[in-house]
Each structure stands twice: as structure tokens, then as C-alpha cells.
PDB file of N, CA, C and O in Angstrom:
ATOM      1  N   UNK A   1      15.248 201.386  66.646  1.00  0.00           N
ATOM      2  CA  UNK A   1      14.818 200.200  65.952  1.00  0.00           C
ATOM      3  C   UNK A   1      14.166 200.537  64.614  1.00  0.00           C
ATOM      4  O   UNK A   1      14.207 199.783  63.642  1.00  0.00           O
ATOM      5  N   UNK A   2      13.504 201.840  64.638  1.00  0.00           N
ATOM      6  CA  UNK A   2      13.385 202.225  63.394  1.00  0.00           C
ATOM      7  C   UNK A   2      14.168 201.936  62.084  1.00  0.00           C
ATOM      8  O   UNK A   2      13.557 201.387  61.167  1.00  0.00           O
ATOM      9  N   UNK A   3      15.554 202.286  61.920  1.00  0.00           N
ATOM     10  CA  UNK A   3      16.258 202.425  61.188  1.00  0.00           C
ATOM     11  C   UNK A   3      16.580 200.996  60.361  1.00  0.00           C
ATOM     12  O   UNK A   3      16.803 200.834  59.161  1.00  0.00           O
ATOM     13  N   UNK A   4      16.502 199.730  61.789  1.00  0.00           N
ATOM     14  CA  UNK A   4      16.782 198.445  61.032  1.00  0.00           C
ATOM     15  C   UNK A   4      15.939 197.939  60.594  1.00  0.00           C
ATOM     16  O   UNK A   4      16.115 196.879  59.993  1.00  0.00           O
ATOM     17  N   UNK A   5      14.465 198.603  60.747  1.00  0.00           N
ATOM     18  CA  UNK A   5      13.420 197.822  59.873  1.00  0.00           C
ATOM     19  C   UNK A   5      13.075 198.792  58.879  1.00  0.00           C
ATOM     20  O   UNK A   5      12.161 198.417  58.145  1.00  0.00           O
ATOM     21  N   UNK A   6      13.446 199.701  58.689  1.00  0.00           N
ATOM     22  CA  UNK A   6      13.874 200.295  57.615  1.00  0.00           C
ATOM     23  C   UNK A   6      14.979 199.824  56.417  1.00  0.00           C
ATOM     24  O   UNK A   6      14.726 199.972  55.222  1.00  0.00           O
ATOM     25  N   UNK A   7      16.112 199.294  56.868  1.00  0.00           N
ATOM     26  CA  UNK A   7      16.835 198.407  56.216  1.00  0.00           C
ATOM     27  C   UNK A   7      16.705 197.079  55.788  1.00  0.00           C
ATOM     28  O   UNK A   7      17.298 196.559  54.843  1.00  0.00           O
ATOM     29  N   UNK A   8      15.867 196.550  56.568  1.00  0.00           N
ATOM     30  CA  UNK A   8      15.051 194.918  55.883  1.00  0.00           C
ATOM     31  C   UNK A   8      13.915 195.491  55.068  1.00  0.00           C
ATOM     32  O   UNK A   8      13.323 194.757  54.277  1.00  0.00           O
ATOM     33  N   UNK A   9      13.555 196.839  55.223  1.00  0.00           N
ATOM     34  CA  UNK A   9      12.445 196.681  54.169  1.00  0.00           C
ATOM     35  C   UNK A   9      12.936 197.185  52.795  1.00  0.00           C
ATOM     36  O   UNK A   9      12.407 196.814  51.747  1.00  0.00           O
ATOM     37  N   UNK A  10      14.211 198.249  52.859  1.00  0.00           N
ATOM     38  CA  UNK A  10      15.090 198.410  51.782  1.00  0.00           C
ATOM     39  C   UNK A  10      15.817 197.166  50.630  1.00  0.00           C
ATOM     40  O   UNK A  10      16.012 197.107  49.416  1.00  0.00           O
ATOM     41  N   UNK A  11      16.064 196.257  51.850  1.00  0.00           N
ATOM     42  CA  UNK A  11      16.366 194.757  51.377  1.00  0.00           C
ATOM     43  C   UNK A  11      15.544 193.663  50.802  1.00  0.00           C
ATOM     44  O   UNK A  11      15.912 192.693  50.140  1.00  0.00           O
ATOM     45  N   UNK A  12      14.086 194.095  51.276  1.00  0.00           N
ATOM     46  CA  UNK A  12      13.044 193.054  50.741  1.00  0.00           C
ATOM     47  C   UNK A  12      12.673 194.135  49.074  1.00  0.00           C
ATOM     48  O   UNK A  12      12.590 193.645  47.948  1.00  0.00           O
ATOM     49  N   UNK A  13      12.549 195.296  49.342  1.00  0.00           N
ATOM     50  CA  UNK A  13      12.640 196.078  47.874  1.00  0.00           C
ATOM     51  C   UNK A  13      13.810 195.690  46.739  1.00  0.00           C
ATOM     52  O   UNK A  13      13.692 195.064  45.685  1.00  0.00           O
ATOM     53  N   UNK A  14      14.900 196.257  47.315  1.00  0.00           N
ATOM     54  CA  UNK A  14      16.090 195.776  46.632  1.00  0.00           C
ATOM     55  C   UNK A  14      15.882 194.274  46.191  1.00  0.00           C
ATOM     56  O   UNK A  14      16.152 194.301  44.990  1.00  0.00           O
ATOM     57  N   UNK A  15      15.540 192.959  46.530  1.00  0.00           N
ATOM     58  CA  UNK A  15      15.419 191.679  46.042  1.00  0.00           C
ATOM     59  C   UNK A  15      14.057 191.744  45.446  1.00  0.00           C
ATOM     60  O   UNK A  15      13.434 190.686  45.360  1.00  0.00           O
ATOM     61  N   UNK A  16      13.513 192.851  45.021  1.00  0.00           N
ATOM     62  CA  UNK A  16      11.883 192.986  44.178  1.00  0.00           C
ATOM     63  C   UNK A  16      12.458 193.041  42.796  1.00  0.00           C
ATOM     64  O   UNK A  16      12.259 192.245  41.879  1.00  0.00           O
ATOM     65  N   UNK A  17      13.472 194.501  42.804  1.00  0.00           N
ATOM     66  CA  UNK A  17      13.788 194.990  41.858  1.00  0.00           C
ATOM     67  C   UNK A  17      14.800 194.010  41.238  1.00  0.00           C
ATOM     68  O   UNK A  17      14.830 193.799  40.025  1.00  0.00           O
ATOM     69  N   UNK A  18      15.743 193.338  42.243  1.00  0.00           N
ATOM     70  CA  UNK A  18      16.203 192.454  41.058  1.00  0.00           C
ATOM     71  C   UNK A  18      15.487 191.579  40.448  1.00  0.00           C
ATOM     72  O   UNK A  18      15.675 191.490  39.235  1.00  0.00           O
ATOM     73  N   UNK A  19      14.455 190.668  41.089  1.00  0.00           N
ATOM     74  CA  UNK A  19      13.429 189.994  40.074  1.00  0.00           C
ATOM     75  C   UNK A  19      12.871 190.385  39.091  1.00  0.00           C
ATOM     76  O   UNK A  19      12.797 189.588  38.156  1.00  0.00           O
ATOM     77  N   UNK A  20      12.216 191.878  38.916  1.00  0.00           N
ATOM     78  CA  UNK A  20      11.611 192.518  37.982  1.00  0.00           C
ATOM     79  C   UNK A  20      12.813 192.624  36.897  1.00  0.00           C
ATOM     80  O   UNK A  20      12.562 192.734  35.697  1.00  0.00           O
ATOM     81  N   UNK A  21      13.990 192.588  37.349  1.00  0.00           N
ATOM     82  CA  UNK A  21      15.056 193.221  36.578  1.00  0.00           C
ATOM     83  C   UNK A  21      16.408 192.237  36.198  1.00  0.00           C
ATOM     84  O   UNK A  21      17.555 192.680  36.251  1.00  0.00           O
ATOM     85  N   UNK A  22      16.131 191.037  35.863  1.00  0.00           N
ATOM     86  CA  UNK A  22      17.091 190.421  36.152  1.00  0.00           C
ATOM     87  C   UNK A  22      18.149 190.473  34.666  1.00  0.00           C
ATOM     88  O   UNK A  22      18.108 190.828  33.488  1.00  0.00           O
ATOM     89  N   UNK A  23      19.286 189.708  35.904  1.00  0.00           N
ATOM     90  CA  UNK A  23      20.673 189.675  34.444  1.00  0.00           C
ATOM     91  C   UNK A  23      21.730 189.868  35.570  1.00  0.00           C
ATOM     92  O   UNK A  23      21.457 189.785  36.767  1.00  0.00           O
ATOM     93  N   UNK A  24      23.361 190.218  34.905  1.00  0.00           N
ATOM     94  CA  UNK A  24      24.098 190.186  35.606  1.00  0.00           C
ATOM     95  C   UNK A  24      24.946 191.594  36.335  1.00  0.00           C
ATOM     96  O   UNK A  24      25.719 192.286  35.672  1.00  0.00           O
ATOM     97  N   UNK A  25      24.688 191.811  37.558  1.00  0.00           N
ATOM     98  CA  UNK A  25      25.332 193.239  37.921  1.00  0.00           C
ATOM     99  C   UNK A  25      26.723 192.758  38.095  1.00  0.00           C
ATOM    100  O   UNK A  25      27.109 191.633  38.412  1.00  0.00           O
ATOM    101  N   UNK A  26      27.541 194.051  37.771  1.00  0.00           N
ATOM    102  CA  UNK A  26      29.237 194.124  38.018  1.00  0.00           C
ATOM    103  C   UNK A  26      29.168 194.235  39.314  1.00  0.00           C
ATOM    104  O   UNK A  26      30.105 193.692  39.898  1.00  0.00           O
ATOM    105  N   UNK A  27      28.297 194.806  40.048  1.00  0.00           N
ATOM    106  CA  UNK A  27      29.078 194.649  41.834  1.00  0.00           C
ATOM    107  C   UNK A  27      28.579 193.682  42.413  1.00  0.00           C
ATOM    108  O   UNK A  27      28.944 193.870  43.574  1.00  0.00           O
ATOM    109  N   UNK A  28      27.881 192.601  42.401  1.00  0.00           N
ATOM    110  CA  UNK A  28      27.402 191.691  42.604  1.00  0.00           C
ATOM    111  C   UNK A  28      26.221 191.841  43.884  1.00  0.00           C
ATOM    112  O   UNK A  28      25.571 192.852  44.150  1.00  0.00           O
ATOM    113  N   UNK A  29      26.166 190.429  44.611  1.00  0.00           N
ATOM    114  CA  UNK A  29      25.416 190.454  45.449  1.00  0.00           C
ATOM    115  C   UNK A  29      24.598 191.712  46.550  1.00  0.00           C
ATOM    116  O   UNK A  29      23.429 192.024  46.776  1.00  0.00           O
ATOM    117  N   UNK A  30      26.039 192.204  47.065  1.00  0.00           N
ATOM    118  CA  UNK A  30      25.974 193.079  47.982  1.00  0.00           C
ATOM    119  C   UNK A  30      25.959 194.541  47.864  1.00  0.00           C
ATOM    120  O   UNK A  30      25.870 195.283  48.842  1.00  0.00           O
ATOM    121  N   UNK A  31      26.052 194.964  46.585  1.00  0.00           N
ATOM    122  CA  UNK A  31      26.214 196.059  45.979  1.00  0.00           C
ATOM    123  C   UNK A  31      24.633 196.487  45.694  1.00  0.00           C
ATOM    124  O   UNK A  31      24.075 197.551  45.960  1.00  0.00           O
ATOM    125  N   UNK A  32      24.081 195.239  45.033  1.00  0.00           N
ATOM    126  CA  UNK A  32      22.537 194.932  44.654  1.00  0.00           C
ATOM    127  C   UNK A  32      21.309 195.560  46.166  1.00  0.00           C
ATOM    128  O   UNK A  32      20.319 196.289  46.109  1.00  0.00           O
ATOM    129  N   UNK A  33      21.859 194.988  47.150  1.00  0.00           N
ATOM    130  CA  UNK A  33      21.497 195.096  48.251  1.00  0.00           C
ATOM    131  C   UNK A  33      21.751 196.603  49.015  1.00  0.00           C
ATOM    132  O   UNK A  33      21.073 197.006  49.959  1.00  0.00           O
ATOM    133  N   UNK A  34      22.564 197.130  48.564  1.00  0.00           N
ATOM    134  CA  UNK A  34      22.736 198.328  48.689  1.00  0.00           C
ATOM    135  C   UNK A  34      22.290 199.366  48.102  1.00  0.00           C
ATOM    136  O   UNK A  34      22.316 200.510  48.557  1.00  0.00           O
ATOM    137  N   UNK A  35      21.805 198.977  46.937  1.00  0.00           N
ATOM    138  CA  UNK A  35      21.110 199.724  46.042  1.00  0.00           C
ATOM    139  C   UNK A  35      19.521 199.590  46.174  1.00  0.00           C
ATOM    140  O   UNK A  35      18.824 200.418  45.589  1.00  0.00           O
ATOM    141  N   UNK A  36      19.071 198.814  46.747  1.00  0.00           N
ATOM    142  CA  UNK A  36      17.851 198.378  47.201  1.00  0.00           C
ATOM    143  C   UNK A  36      17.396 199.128  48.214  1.00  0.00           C
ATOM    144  O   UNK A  36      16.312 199.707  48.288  1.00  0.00           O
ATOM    145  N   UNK A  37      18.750 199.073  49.414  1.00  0.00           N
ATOM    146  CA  UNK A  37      18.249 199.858  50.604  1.00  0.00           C
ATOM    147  C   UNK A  37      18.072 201.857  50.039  1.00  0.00           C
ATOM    148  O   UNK A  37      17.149 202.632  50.290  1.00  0.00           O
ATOM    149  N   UNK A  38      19.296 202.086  49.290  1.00  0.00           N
ATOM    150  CA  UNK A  38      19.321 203.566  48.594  1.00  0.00           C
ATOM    151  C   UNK A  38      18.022 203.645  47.831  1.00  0.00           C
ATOM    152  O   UNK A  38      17.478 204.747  47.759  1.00  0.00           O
ATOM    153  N   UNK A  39      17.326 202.338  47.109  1.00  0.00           N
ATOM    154  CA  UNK A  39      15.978 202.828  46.348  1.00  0.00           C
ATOM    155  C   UNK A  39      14.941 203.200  46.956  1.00  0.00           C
ATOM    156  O   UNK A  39      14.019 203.883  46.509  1.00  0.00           O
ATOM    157  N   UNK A  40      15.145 202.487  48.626  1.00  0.00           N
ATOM    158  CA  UNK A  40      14.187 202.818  49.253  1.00  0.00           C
ATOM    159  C   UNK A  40      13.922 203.941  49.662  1.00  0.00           C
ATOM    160  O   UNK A  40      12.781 204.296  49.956  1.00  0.00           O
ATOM    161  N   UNK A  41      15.188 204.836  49.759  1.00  0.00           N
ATOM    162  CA  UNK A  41      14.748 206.032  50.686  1.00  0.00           C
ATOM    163  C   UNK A  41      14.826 206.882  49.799  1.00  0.00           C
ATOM    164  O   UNK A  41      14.763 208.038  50.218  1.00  0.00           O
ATOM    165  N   UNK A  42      15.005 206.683  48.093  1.00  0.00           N
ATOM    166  CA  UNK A  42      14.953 207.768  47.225  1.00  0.00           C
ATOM    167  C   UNK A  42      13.304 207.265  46.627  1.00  0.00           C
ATOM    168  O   UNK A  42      12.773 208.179  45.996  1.00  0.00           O
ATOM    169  N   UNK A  43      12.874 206.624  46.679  1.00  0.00           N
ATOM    170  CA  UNK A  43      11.302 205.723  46.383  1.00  0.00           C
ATOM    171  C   UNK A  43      10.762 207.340  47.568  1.00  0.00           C
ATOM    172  O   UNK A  43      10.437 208.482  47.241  1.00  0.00           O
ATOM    173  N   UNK A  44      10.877 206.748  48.798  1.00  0.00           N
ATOM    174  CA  UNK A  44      10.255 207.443  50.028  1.00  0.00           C
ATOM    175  C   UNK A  44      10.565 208.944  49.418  1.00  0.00           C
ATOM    176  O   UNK A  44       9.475 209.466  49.185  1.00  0.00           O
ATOM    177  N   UNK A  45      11.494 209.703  49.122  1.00  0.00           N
ATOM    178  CA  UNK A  45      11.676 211.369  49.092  1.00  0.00           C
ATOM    179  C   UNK A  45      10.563 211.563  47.921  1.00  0.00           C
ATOM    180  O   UNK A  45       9.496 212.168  48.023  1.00  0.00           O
ATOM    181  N   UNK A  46      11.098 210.880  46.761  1.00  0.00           N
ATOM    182  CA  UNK A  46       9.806 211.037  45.839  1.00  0.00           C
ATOM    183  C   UNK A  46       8.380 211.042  45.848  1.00  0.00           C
ATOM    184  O   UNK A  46       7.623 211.556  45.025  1.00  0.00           O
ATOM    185  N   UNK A  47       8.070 210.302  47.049  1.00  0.00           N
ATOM    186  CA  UNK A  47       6.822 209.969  47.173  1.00  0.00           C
ATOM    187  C   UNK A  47       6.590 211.487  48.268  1.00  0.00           C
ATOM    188  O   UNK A  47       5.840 212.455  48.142  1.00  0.00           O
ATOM    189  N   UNK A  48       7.185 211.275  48.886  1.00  0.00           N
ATOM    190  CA  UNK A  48       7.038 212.703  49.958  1.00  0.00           C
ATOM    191  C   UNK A  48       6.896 214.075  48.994  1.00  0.00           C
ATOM    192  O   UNK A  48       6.202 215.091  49.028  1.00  0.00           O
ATOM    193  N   UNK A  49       7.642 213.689  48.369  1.00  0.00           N
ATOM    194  CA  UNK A  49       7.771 215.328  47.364  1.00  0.00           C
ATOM    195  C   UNK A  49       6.324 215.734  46.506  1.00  0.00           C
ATOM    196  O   UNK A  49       5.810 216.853  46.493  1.00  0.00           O
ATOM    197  N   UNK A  50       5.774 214.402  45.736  1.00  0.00           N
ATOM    198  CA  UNK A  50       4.423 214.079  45.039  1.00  0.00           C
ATOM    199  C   UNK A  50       3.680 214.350  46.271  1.00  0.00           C
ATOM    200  O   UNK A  50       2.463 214.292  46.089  1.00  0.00           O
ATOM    201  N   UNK A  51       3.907 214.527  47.035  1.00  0.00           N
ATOM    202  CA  UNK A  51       2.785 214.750  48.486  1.00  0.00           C
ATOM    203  C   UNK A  51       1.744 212.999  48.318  1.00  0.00           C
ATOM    204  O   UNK A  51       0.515 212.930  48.333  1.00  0.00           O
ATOM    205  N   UNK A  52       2.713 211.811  48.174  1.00  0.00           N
ATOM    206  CA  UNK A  52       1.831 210.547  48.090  1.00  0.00           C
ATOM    207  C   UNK A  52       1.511 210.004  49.468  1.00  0.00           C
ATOM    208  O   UNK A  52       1.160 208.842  49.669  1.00  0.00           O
ATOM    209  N   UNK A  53       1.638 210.800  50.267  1.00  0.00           N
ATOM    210  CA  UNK A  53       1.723 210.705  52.078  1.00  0.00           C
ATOM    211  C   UNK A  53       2.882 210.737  52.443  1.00  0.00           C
ATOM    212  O   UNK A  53       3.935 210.994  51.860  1.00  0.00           O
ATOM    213  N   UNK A  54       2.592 210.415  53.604  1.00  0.00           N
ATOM    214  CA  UNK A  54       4.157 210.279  54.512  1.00  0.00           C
ATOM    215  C   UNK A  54       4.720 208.997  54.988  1.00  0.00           C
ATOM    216  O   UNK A  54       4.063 207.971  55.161  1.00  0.00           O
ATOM    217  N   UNK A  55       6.077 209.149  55.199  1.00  0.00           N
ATOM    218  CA  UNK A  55       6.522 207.569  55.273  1.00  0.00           C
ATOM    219  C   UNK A  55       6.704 207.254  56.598  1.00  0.00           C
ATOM    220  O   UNK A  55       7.762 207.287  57.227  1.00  0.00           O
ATOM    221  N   UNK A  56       5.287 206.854  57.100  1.00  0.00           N
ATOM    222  CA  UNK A  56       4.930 206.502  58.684  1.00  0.00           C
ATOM    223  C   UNK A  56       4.943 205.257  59.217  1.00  0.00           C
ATOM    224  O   UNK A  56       4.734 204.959  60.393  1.00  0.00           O
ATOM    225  N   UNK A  57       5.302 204.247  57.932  1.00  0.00           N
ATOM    226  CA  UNK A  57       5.064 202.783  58.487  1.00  0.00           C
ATOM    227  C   UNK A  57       4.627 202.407  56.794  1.00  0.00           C
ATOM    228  O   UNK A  57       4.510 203.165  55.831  1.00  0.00           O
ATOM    229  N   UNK A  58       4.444 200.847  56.912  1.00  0.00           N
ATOM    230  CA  UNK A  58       4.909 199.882  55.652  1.00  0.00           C
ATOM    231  C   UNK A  58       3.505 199.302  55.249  1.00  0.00           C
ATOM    232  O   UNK A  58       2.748 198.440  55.694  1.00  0.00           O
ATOM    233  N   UNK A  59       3.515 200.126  54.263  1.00  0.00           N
ATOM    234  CA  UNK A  59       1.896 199.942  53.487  1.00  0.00           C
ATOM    235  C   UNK A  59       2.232 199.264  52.041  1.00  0.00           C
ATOM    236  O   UNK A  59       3.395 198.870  51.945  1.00  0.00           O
ATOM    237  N   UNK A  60       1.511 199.092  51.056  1.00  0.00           N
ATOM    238  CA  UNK A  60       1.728 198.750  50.036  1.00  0.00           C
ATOM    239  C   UNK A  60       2.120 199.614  48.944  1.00  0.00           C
ATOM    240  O   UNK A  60       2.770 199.200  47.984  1.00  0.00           O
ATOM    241  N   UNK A  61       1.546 201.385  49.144  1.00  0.00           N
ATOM    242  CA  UNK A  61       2.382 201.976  48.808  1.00  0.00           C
ATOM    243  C   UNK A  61       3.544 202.365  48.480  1.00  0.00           C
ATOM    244  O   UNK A  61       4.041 202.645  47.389  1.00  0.00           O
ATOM    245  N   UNK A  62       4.101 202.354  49.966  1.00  0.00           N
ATOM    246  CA  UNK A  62       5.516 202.818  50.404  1.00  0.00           C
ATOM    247  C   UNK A  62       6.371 201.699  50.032  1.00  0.00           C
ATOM    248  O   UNK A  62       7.559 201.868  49.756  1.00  0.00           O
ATOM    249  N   UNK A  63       5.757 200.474  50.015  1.00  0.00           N
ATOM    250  CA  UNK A  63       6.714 199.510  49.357  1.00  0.00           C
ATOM    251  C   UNK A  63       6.894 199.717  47.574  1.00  0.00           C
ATOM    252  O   UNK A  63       8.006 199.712  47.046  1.00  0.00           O
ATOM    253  N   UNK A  64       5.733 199.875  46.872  1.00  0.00           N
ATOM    254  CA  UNK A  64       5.688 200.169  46.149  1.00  0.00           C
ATOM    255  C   UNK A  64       6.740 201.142  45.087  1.00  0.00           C
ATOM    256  O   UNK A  64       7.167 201.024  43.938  1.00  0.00           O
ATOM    257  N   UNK A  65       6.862 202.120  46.169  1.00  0.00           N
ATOM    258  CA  UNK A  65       8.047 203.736  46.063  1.00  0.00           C
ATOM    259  C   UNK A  65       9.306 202.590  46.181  1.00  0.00           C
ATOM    260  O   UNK A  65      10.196 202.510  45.335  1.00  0.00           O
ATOM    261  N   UNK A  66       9.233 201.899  47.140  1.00  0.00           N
ATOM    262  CA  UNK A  66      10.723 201.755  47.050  1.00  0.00           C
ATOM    263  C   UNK A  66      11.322 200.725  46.423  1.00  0.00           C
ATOM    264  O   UNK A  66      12.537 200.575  46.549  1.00  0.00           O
ATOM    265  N   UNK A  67      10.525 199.815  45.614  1.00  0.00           N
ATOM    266  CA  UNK A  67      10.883 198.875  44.848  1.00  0.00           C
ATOM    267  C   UNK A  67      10.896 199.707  43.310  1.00  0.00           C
ATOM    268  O   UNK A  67      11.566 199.266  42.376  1.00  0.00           O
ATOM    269  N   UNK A  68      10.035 201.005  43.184  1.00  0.00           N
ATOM    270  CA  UNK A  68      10.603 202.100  41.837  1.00  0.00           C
ATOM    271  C   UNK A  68      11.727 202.353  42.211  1.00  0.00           C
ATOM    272  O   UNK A  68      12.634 201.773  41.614  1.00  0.00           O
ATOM    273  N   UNK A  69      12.020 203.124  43.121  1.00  0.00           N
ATOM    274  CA  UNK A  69      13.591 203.557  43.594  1.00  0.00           C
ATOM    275  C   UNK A  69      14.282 202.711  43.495  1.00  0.00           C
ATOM    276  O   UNK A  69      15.231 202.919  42.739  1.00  0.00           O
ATOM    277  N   UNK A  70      14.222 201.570  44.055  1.00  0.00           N
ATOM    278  CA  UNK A  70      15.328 200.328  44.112  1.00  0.00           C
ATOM    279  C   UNK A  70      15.556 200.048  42.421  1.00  0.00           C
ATOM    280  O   UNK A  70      16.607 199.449  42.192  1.00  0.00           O
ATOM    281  N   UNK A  71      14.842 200.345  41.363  1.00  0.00           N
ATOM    282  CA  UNK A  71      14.489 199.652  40.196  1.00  0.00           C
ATOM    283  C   UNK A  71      15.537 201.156  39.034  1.00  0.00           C
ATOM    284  O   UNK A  71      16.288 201.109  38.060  1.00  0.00           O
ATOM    285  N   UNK A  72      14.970 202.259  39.904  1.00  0.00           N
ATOM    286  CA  UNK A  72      15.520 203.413  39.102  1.00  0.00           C
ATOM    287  C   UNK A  72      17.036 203.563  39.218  1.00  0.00           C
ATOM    288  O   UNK A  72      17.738 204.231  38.458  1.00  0.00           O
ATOM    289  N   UNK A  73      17.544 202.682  40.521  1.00  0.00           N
ATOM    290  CA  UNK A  73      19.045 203.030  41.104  1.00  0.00           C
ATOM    291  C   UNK A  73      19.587 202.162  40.230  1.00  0.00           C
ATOM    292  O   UNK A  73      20.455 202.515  39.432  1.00  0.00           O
ATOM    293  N   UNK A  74      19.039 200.724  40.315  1.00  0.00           N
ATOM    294  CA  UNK A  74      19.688 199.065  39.298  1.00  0.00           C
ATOM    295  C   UNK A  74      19.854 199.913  37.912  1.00  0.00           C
ATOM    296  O   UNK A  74      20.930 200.032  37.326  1.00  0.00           O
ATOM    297  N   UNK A  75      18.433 200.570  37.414  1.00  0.00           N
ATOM    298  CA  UNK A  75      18.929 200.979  36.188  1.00  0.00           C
ATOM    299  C   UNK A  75      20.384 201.995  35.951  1.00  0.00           C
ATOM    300  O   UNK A  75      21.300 201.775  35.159  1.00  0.00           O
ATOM    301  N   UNK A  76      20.294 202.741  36.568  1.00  0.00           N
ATOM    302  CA  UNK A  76      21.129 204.050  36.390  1.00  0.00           C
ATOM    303  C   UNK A  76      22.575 203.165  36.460  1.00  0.00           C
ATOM    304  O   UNK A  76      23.253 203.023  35.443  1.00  0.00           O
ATOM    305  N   UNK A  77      22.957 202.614  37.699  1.00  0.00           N
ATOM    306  CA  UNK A  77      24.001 201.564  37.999  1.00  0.00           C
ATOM    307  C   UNK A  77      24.263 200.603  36.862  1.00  0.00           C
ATOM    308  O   UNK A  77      25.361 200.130  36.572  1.00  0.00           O
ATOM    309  N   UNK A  78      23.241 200.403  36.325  1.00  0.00           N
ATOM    310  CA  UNK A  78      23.881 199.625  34.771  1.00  0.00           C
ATOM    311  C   UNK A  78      24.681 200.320  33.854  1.00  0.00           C
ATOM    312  O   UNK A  78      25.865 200.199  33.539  1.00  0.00           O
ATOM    313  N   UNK A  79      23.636 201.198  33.432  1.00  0.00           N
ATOM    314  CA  UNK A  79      23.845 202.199  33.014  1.00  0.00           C
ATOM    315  C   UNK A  79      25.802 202.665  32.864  1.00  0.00           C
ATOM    316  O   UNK A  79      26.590 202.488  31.935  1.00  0.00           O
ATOM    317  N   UNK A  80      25.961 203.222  34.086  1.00  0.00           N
ATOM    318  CA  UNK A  80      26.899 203.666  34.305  1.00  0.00           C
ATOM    319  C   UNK A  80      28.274 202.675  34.373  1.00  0.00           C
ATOM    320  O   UNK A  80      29.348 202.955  33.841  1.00  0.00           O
ATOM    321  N   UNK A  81      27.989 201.474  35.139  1.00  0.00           N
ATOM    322  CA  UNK A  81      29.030 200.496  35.082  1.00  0.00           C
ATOM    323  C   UNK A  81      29.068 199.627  33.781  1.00  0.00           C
ATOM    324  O   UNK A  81      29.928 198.767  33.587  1.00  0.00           O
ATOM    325  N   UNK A  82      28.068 199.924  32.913  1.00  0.00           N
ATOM    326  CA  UNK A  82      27.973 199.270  31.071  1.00  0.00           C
ATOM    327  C   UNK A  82      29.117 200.135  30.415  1.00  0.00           C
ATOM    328  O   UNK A  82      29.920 199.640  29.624  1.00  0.00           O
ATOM    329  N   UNK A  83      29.140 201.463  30.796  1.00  0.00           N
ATOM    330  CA  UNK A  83      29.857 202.393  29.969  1.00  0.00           C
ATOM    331  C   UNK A  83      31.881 201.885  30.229  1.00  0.00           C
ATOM    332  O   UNK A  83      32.935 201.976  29.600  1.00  0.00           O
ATOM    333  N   UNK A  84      31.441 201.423  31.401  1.00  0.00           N
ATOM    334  CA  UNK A  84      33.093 201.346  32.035  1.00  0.00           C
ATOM    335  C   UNK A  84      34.068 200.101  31.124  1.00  0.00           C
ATOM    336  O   UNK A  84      35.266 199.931  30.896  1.00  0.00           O
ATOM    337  N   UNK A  85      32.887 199.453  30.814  1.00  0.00           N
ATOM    338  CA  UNK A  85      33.625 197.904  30.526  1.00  0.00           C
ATOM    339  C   UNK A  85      33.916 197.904  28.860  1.00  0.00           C
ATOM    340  O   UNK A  85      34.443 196.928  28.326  1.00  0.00           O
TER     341      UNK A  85
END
């Protein structure tokens, strides 16, 4: 059960970062959402790596990490799918 509340909290990040970040993505909805859940657990390695604790449960921190991650992935993903078009 871990894993799926791990994924709603990837999903409540991912819909942070698009607010902070809005406009129009090329993969749309679900792509967004996917990138949210990936910000989360690259938010979490970073934070592990900074030694910012450990990712034991859902603090304001750890949300924190993963709405950067979710925010660093949207960017890069622009980024990269801007160049294509």
C-alpha cells in the first residue's frame, strides 16, 4: 500500500507544479501526471542525497522536494518538446 500512496502524493505534487507553472504541455493531461509522480521520487533522491532526512512518510518537506522535482521535470520536458516543434 505503500507504493499507491506514494503515487497520489506524486499526483497531488505533479498538480502543484502545474499551477506554479502554467501554459500549454505537448503531452497533455496524463503525461503532466506522470511527470509529477517522476518529480516526486527525483524531489525524494535529492533530498536523501542533501542528507534533508529520509523519506519516511508525508511532511511538508517531502512534499515540498517533490513539487521541486515535479517542477524541475515540467521544466526540462518543455524544454525538450519546445525544441521538437
Amino acid at each position: 500500500m505503500d507504493w499507491l500512496s506514494w503515487v497520489i502524493f506524486g499526483l497531488l505534487a505533479g498538480a502543484v507544479a502545474k499551477m506554479l507553472m502554467p501554459g500549454r504541455d505537448p503531452g497533455g493531461c496524463i503525461l503532466t501526471i506522470l511527470l509529477g509522480i517522476a518529480g516526486s521520487v527525483v524531489g525524494g533522491l535529492i533530498g536523501a542525497q542533501f542528507h534533508w532526512g529520509r523519506v519516511r512518510g508525508f511532511d511538508i518537506r517531502s512534499f515540498g522536494l517533490a513539487v521541486l522535482g515535479s517542477l524541475a521535470l515540467l521544466i526540462v520536458y518543455r524544454i525538450i518538446a519546445g525544441r521538437s516543434e
